[in-house]
PDB file of N, CA, C, O and CB in Angstrom:
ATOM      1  N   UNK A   1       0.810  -1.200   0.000  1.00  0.00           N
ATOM      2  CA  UNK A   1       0.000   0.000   0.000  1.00  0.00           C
ATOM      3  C   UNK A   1       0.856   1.268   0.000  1.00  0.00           C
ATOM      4  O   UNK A   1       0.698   2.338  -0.588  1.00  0.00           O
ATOM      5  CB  UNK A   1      -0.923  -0.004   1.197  1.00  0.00           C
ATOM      6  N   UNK A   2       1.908   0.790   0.918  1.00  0.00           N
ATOM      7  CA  UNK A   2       2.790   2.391   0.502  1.00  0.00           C
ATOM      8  C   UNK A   2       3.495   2.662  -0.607  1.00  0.00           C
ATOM      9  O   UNK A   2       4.080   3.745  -0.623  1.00  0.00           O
ATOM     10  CB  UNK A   2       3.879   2.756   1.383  1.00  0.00           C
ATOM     11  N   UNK A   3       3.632   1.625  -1.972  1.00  0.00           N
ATOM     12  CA  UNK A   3       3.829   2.017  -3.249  1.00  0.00           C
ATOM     13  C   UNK A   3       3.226   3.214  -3.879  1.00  0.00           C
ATOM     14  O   UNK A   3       3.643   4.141  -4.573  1.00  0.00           O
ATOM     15  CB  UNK A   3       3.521   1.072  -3.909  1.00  0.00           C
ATOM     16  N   UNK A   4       1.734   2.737  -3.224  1.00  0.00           N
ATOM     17  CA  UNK A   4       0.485   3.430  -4.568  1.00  0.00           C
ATOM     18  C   UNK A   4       0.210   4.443  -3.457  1.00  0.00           C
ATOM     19  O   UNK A   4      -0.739   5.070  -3.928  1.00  0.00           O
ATOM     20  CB  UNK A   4      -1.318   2.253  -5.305  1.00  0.00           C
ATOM     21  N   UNK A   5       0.492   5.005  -2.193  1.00  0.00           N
ATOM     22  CA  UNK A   5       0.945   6.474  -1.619  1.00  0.00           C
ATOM     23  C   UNK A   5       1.594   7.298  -2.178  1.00  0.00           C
ATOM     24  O   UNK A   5       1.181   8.452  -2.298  1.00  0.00           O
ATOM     25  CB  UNK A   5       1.605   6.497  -0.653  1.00  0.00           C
ATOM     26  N   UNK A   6       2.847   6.866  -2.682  1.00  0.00           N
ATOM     27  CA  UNK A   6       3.972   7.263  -2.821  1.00  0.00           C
ATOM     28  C   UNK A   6       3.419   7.761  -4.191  1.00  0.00           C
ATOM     29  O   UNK A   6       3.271   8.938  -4.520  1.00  0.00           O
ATOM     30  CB  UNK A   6       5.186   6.278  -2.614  1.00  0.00           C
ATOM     31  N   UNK A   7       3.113   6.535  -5.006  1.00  0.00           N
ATOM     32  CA  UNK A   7       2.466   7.278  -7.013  1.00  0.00           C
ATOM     33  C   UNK A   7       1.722   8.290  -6.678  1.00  0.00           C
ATOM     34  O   UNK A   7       1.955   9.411  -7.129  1.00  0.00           O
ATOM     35  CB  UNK A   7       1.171   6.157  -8.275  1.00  0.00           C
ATOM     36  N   UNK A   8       0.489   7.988  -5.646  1.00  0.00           N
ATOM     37  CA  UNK A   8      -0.576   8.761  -5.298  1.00  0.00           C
ATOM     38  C   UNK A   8      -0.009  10.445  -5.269  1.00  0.00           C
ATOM     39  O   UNK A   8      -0.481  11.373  -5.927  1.00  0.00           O
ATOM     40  CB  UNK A   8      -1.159   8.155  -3.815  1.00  0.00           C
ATOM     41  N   UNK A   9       1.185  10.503  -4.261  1.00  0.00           N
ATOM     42  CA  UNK A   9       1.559  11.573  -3.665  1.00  0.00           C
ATOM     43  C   UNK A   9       2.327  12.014  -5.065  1.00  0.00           C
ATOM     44  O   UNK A   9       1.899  13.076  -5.517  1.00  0.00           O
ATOM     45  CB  UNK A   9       2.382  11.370  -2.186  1.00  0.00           C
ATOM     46  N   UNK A  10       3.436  11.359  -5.868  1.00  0.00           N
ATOM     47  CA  UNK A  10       4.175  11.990  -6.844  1.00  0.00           C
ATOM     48  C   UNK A  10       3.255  12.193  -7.992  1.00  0.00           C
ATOM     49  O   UNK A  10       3.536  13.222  -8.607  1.00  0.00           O
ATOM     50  CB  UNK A  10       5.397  11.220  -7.203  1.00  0.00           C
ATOM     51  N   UNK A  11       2.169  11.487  -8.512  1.00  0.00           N
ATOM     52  CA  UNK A  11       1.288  12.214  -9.080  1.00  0.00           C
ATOM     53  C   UNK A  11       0.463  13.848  -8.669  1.00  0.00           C
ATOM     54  O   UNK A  11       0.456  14.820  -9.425  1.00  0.00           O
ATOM     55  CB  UNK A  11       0.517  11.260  -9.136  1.00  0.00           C
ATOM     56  N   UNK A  12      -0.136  13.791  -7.383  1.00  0.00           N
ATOM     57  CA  UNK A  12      -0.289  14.739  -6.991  1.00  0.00           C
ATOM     58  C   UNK A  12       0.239  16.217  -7.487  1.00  0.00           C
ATOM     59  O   UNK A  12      -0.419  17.203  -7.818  1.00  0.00           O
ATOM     60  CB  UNK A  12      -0.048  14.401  -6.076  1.00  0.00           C
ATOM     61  N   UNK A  13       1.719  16.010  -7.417  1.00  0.00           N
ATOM     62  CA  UNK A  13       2.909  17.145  -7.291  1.00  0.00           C
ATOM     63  C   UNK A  13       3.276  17.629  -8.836  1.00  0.00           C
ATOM     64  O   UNK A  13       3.742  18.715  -9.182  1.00  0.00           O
ATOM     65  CB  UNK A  13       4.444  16.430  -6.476  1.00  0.00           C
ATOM     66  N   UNK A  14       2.852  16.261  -9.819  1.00  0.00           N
ATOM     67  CA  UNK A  14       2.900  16.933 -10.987  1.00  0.00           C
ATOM     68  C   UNK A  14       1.657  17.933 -11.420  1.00  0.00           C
ATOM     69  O   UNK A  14       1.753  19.094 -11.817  1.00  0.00           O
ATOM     70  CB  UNK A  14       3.089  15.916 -11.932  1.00  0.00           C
ATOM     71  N   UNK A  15       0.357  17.074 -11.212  1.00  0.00           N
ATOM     72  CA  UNK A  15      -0.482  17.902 -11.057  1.00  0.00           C
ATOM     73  C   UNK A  15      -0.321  19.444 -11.018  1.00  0.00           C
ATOM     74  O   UNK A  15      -0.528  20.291 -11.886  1.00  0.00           O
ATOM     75  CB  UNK A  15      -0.926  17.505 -10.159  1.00  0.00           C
ATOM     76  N   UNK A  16       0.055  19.529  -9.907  1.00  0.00           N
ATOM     77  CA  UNK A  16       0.168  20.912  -8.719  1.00  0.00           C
ATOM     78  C   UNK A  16       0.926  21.533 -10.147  1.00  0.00           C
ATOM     79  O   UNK A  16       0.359  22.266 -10.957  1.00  0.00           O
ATOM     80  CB  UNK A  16       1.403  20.743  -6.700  1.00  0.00           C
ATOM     81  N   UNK A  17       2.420  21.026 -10.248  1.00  0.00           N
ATOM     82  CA  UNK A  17       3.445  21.234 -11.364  1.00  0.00           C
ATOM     83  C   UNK A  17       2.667  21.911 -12.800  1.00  0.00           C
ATOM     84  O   UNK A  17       2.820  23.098 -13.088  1.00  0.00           O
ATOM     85  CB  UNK A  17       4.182  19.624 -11.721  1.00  0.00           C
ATOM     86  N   UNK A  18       2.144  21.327 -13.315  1.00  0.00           N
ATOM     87  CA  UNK A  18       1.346  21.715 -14.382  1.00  0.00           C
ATOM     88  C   UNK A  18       0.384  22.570 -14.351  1.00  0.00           C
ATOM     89  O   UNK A  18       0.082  23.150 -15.394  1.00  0.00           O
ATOM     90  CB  UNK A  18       0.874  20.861 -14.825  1.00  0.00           C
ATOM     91  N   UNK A  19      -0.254  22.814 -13.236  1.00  0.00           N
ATOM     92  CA  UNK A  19      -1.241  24.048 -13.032  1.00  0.00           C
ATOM     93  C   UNK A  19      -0.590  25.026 -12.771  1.00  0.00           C
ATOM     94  O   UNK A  19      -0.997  26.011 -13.387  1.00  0.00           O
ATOM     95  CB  UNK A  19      -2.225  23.992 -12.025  1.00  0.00           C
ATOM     96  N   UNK A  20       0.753  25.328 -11.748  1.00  0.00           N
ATOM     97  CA  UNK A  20       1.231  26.220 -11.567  1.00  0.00           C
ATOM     98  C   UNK A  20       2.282  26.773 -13.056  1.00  0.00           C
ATOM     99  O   UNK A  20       2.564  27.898 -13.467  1.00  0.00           O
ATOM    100  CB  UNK A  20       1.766  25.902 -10.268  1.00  0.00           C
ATOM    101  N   UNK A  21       2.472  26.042 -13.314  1.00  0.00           N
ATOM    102  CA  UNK A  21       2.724  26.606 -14.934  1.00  0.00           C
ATOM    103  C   UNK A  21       1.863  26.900 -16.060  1.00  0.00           C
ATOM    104  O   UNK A  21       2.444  27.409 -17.019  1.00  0.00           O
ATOM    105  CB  UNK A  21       3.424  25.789 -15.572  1.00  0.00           C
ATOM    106  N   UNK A  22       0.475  26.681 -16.191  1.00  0.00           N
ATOM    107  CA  UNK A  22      -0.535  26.939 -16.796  1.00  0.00           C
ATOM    108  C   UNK A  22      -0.729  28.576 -16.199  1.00  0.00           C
ATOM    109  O   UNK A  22      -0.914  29.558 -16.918  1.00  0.00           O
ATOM    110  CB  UNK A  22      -1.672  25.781 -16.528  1.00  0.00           C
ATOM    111  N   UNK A  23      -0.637  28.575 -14.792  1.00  0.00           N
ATOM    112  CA  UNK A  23      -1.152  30.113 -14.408  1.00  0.00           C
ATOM    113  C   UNK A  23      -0.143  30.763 -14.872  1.00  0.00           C
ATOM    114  O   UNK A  23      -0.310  31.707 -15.645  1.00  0.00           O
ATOM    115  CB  UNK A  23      -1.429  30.548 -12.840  1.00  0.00           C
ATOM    116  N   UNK A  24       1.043  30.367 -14.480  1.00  0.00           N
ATOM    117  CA  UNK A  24       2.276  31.573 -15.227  1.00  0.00           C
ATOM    118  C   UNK A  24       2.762  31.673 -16.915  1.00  0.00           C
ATOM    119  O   UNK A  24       3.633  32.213 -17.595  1.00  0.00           O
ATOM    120  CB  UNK A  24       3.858  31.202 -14.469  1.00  0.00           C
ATOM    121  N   UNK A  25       1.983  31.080 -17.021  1.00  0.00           N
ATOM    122  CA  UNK A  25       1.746  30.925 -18.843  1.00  0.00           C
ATOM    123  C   UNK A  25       0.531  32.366 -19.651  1.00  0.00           C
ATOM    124  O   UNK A  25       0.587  33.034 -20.683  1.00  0.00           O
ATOM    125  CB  UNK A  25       0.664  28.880 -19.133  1.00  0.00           C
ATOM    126  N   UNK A  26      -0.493  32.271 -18.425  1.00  0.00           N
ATOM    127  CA  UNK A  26      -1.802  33.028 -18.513  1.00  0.00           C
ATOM    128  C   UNK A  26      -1.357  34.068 -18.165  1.00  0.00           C
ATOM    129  O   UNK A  26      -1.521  34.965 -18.991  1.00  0.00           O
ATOM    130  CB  UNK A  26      -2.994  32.653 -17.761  1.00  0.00           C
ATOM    131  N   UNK A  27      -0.551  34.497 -16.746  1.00  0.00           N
ATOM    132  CA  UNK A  27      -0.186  35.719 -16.187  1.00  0.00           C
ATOM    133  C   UNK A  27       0.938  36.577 -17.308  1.00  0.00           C
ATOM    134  O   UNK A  27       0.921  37.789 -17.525  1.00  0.00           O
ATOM    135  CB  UNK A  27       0.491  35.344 -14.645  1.00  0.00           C
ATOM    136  N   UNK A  28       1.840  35.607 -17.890  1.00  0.00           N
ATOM    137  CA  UNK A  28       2.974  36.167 -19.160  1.00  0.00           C
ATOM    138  C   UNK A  28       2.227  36.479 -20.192  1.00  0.00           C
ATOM    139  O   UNK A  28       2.583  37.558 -20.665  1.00  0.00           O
ATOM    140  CB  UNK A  28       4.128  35.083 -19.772  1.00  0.00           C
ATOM    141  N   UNK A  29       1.537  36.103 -20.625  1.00  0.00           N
ATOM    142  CA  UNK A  29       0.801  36.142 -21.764  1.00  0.00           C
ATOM    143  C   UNK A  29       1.302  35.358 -23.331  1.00  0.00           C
ATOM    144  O   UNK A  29       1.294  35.660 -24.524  1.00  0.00           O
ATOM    145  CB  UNK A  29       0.667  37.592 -21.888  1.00  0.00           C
ATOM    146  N   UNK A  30       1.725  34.177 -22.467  1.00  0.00           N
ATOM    147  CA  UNK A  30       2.379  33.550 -23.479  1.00  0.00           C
ATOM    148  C   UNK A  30       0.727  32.707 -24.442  1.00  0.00           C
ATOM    149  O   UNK A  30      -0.424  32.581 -24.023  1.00  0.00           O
ATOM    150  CB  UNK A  30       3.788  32.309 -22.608  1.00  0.00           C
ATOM    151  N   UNK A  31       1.342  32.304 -25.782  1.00  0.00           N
ATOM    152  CA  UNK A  31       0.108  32.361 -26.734  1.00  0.00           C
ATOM    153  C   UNK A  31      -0.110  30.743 -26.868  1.00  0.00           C
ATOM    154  O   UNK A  31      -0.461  30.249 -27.940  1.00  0.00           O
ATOM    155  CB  UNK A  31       0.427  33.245 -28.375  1.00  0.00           C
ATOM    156  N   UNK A  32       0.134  29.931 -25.656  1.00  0.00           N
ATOM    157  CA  UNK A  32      -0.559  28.843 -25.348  1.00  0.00           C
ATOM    158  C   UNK A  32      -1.592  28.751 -26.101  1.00  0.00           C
ATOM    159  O   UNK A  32      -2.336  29.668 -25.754  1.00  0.00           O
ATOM    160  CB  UNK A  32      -0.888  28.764 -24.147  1.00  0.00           C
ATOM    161  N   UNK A  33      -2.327  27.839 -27.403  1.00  0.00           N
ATOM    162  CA  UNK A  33      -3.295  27.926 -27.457  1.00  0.00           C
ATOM    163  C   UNK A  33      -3.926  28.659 -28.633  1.00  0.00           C
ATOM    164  O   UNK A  33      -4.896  28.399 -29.346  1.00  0.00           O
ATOM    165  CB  UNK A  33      -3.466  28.222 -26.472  1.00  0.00           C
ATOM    166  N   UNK A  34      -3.256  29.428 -28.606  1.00  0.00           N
ATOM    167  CA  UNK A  34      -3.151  30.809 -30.148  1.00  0.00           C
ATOM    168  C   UNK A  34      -2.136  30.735 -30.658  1.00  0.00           C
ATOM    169  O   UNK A  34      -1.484  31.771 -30.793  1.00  0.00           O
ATOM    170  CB  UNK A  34      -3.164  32.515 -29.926  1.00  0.00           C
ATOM    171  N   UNK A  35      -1.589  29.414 -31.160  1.00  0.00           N
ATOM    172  CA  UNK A  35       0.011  29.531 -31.985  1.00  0.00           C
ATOM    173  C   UNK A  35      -0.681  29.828 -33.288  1.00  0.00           C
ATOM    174  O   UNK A  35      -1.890  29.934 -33.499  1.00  0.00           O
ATOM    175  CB  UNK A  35       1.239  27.889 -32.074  1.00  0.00           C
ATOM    176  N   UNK A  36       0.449  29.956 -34.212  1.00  0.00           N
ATOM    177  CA  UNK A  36       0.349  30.060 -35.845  1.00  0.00           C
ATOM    178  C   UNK A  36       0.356  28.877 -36.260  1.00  0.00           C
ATOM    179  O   UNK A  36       1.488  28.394 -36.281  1.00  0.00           O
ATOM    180  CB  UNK A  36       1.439  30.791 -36.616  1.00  0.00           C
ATOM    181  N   UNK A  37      -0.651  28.050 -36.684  1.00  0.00           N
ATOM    182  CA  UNK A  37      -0.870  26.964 -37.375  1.00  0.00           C
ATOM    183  C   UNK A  37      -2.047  25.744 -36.344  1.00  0.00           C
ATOM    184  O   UNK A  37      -2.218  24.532 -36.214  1.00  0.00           O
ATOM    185  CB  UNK A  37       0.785  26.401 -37.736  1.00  0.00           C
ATOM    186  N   UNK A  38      -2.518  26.833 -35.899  1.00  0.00           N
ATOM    187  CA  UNK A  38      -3.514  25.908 -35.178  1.00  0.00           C
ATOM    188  C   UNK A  38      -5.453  26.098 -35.763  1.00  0.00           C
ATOM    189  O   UNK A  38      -6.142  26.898 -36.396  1.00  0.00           O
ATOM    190  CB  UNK A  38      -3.267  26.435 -33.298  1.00  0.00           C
ATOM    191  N   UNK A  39      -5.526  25.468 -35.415  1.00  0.00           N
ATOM    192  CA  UNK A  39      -6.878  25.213 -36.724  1.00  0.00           C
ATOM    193  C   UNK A  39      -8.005  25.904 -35.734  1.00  0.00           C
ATOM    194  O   UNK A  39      -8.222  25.774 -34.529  1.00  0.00           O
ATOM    195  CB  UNK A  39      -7.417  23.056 -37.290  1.00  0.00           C
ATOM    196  N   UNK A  40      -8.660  26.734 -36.822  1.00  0.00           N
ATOM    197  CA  UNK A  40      -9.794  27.443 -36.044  1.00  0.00           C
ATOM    198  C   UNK A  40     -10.971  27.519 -37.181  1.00  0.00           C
ATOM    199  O   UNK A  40     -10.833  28.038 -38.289  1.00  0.00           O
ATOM    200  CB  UNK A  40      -9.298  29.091 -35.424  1.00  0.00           C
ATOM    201  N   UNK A  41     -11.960  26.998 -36.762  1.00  0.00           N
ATOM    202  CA  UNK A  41     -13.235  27.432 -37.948  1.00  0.00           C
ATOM    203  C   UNK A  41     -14.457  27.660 -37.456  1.00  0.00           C
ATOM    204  O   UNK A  41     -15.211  26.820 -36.964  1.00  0.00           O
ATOM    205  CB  UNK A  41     -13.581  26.345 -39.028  1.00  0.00           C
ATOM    206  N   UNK A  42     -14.686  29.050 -37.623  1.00  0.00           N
ATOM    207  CA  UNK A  42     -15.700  29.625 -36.993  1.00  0.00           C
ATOM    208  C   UNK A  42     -16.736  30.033 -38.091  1.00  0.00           C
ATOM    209  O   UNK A  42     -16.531  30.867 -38.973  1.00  0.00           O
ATOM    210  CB  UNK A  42     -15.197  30.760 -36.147  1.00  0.00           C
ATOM    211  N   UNK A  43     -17.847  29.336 -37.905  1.00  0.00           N
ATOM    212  CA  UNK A  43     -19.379  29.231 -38.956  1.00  0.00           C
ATOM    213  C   UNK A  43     -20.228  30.012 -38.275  1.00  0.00           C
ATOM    214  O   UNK A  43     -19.919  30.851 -37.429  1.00  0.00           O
ATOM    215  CB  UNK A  43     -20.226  27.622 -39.174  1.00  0.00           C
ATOM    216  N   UNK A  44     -21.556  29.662 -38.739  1.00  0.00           N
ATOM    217  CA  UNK A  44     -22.596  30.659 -38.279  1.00  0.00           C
ATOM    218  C   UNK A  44     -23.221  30.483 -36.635  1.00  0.00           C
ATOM    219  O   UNK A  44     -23.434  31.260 -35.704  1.00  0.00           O
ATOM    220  CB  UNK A  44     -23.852  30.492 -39.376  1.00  0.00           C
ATOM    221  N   UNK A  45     -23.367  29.064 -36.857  1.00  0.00           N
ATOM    222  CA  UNK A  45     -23.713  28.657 -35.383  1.00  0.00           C
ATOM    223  C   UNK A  45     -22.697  27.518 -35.239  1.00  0.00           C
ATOM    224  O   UNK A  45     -23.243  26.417 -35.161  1.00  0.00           O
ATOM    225  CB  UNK A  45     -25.403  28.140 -35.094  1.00  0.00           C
ATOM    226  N   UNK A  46     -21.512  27.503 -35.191  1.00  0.00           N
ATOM    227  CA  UNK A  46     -20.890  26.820 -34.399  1.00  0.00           C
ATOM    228  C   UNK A  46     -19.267  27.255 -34.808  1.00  0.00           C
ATOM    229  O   UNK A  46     -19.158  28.132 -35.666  1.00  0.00           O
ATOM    230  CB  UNK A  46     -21.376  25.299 -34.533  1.00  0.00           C
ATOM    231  N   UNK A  47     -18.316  26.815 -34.367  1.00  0.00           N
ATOM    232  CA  UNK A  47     -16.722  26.993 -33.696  1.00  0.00           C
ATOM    233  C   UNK A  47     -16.568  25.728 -33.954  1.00  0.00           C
ATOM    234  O   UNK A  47     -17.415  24.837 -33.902  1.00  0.00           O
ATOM    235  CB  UNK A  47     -16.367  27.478 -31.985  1.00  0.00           C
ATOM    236  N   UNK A  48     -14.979  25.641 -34.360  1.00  0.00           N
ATOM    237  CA  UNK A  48     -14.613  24.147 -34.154  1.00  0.00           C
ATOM    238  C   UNK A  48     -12.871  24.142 -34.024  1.00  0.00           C
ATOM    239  O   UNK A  48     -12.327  24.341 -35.110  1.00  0.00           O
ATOM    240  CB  UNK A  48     -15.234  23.121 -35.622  1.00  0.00           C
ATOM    241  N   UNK A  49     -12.311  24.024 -33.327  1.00  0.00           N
ATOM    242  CA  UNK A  49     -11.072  24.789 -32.524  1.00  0.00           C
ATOM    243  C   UNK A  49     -10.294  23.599 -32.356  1.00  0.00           C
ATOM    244  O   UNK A  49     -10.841  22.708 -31.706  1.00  0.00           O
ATOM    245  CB  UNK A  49     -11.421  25.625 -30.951  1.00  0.00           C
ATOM    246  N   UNK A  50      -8.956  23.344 -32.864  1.00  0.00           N
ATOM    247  CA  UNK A  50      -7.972  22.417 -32.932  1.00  0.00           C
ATOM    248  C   UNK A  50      -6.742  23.002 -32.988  1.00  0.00           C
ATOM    249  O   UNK A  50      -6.341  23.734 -33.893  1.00  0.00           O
ATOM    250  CB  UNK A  50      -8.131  21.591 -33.940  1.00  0.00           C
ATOM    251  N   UNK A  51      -5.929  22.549 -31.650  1.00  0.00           N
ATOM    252  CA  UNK A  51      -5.038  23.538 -31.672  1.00  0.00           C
ATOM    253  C   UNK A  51      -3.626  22.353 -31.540  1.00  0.00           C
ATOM    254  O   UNK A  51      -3.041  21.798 -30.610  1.00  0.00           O
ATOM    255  CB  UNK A  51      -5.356  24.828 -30.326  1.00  0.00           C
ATOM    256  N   UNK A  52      -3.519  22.371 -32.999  1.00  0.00           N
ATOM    257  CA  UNK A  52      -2.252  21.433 -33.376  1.00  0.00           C
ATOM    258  C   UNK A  52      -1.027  22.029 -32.898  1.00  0.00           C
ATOM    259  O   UNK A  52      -0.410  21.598 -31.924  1.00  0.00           O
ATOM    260  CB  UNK A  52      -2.065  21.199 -34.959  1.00  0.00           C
ATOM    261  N   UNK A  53      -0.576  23.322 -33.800  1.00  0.00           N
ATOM    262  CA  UNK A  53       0.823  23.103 -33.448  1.00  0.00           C
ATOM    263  C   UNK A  53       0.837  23.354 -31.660  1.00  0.00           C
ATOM    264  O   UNK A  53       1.750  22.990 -30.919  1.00  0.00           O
ATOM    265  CB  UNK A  53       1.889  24.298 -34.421  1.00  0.00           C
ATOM    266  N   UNK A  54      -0.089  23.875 -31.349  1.00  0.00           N
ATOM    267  CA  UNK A  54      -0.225  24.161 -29.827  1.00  0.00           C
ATOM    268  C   UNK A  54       0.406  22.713 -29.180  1.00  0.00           C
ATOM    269  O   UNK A  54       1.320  22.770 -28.357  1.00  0.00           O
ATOM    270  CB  UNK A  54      -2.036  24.496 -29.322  1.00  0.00           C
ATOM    271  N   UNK A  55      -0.292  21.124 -29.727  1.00  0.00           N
ATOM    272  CA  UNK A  55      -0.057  20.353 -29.007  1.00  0.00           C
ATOM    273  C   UNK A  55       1.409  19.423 -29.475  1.00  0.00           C
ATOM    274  O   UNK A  55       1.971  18.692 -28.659  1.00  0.00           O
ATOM    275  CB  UNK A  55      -1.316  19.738 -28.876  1.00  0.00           C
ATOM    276  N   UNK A  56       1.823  19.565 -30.679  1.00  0.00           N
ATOM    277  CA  UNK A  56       3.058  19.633 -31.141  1.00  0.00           C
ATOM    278  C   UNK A  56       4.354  19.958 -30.545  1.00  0.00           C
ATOM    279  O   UNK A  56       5.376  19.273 -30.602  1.00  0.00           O
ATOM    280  CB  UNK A  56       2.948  20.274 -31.907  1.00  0.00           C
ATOM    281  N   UNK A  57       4.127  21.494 -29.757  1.00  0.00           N
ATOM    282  CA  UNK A  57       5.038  22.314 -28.727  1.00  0.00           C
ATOM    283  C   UNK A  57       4.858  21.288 -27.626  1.00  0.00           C
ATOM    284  O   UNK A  57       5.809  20.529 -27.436  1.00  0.00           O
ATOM    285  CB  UNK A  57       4.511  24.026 -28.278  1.00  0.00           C
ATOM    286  N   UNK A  58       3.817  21.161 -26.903  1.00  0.00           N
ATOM    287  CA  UNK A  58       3.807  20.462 -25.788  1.00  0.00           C
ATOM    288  C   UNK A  58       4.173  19.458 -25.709  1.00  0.00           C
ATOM    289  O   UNK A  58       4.702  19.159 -24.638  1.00  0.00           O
ATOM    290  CB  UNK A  58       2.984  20.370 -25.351  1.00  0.00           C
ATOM    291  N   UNK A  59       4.088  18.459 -26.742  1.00  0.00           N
ATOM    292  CA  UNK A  59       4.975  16.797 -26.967  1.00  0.00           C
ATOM    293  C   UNK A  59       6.362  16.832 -26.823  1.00  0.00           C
ATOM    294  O   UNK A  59       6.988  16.165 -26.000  1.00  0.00           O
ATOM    295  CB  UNK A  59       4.864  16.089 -28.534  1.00  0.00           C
ATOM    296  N   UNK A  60       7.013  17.898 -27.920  1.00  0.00           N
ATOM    297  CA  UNK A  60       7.990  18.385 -27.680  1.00  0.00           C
ATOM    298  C   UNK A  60       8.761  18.547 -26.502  1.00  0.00           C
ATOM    299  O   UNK A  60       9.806  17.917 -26.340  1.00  0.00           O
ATOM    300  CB  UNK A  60       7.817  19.138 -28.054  1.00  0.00           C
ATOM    301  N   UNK A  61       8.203  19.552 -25.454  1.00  0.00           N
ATOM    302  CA  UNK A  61       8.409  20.109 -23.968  1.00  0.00           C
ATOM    303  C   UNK A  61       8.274  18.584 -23.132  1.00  0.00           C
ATOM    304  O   UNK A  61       9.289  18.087 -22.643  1.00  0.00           O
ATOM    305  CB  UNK A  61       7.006  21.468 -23.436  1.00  0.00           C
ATOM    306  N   UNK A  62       7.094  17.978 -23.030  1.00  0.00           N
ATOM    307  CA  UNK A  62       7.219  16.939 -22.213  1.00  0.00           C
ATOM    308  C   UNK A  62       8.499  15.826 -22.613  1.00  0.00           C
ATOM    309  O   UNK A  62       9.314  15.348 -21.824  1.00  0.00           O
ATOM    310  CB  UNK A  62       5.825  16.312 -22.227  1.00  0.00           C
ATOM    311  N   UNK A  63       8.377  15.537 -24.366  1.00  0.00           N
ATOM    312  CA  UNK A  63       9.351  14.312 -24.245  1.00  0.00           C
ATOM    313  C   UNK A  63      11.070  15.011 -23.646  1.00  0.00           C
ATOM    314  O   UNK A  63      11.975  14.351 -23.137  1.00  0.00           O
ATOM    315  CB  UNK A  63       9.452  13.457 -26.123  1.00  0.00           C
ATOM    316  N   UNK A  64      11.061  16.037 -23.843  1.00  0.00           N
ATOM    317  CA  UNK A  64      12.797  16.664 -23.957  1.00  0.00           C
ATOM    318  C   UNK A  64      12.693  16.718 -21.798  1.00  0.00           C
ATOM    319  O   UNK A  64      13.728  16.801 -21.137  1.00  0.00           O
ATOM    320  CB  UNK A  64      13.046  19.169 -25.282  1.00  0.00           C
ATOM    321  N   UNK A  65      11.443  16.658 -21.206  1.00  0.00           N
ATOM    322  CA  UNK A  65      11.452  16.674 -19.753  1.00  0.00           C
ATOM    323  C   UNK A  65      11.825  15.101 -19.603  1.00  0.00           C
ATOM    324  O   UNK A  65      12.627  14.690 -18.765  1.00  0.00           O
ATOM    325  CB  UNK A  65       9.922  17.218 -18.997  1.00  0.00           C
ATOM    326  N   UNK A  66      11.180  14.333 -20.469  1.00  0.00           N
ATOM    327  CA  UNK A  66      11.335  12.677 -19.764  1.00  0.00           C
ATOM    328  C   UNK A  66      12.876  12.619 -20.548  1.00  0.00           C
ATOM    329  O   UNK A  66      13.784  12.240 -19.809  1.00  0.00           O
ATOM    330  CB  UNK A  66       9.809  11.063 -20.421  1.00  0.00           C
ATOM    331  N   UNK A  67      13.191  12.895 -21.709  1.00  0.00           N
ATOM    332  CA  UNK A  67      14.680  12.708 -21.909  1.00  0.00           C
ATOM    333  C   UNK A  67      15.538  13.296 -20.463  1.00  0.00           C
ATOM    334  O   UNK A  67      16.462  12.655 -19.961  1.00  0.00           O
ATOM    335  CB  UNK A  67      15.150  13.639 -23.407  1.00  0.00           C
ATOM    336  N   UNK A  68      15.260  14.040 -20.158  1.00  0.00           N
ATOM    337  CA  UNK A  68      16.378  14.452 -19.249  1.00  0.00           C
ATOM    338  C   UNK A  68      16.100  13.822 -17.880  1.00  0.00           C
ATOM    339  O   UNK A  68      17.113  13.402 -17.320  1.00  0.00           O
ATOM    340  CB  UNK A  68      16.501  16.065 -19.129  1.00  0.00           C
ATOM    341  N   UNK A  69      14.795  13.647 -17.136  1.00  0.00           N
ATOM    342  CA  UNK A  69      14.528  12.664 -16.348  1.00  0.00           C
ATOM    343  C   UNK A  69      15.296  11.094 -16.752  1.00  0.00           C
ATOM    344  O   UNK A  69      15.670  10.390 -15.814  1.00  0.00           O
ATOM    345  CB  UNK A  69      13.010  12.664 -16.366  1.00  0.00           C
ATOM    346  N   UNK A  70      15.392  10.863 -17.451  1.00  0.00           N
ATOM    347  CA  UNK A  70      15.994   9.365 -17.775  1.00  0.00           C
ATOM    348  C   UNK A  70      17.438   9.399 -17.577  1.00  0.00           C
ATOM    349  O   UNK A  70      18.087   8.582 -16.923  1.00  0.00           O
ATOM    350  CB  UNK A  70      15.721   8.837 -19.338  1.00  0.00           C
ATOM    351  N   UNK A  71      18.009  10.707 -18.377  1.00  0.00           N
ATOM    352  CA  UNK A  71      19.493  10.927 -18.377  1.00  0.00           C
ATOM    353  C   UNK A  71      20.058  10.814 -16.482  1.00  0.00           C
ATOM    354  O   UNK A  71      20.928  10.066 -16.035  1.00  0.00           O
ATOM    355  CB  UNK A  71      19.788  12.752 -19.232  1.00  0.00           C
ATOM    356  N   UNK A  72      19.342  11.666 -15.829  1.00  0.00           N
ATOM    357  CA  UNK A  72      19.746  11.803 -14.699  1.00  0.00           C
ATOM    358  C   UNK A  72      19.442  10.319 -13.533  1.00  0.00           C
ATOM    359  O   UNK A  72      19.889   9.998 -12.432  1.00  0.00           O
ATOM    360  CB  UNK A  72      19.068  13.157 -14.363  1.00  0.00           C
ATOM    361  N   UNK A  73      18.414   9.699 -14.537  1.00  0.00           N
ATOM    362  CA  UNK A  73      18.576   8.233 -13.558  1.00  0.00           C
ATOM    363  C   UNK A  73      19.417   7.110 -13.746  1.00  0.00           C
ATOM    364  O   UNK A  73      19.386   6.174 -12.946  1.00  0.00           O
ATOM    365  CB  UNK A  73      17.411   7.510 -13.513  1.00  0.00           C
TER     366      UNK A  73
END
């Protein structure tokens, strides 16, 4: 049981990790979300919002975090 504490708790902290960088993303005014090449199509009655290269950057950012997590283990 104190394995799945321990995930419990280090999940937790990424959590925390990722929100507190979402707010300082919002507070900078960085364009999370509004990159150049992200798909937007706005009709009469409806929106339809795909934000590729947005999630492109982020694959990016996470795998180059687990590359260096690995390096250091």
């Amino acid at each position: 049981m104190s394995e799945l504490g321990k995930m419990l708790i280090g999940l937790g902290l990424l959590i925390l990790l990722i929100g507190l960088v979402l707010v300082a993303a919002g507070r900078l005014n960085l364009p999370l979300g509004r990159l150049p090449g992200d798909i937007v199509y706005r009709g009469k009655n409806s929106s339809f919002y795909f934000p590729i290269i947005t999630c492109i950057v982020i694959s990016i950012v996470l795998s180059l975090i687990g590359y260096i997590a690995r390096w250091f283990r």
